[in-house]
N, C-alpha and C positions, 0 to 999 in steps of 0.2 A: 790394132785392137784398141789400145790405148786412147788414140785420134777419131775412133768411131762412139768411145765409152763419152769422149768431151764432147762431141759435137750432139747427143744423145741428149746428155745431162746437164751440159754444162761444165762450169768450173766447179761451184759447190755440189751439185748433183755426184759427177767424176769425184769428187775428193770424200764425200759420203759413202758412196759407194765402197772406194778403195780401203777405207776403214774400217766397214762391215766387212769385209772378204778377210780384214789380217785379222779381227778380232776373232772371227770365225775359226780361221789358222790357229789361232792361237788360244783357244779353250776347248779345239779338238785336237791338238798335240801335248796339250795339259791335262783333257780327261783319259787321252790314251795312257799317257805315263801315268798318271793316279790309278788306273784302274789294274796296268800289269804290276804297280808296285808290291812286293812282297810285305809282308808284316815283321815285327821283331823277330827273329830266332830263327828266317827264314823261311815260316810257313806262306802256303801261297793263299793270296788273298783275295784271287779272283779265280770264275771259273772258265773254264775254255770257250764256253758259250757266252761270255761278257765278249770277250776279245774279237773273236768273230762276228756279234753284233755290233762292236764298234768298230770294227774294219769296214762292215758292207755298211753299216746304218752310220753318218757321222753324225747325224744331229741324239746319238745316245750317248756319246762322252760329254757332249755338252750342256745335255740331260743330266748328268749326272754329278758332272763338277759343279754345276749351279745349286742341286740338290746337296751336294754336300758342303759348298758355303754356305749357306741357309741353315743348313744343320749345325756347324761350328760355331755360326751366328750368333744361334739361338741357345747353342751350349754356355759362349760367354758371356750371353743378355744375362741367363739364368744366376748363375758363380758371380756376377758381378753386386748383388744384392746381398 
């Protein structure tokens, strides 16, 4: 698979490539945990129907962790003034 992805793309194509697939991993294993984390005191903070959209739909955790940097973002643009 590997040897089919280089002879496709290339070297920098292949190596492009492989970086969008972990980043991808890796902002939809990030919006999954964000999304079942609970809040202080235990309450829960997501609801059943989030979890199950981000199980079958992946591109919604990363929907959403992106949405919620942008929010923090914009929370510390603000406070920073």
């Amino acid at each position: 698979m590997l040897k089919t992805i280089f002879e496709s793309f290339g070297f920098a194509g292949s190596l492009l490539l492989s970086l969008l697939i972990f980043l991808f991993l890796i902002l939809w294993l990030s919006g999954m945990a964000g999304i079942t984390q609970p809040k202080d005191g235990g309450k829960v903070r997501y609801k059943p129907w989030m979890v199950w959209l981000a199980v079958l739909f992946p591109l919604y955790p990363i929907a959403w962790i992106i949405n919620q940097i942008w929010n923090h973002f914009s929370i510390m643009k603000t406070n920073k003034k």
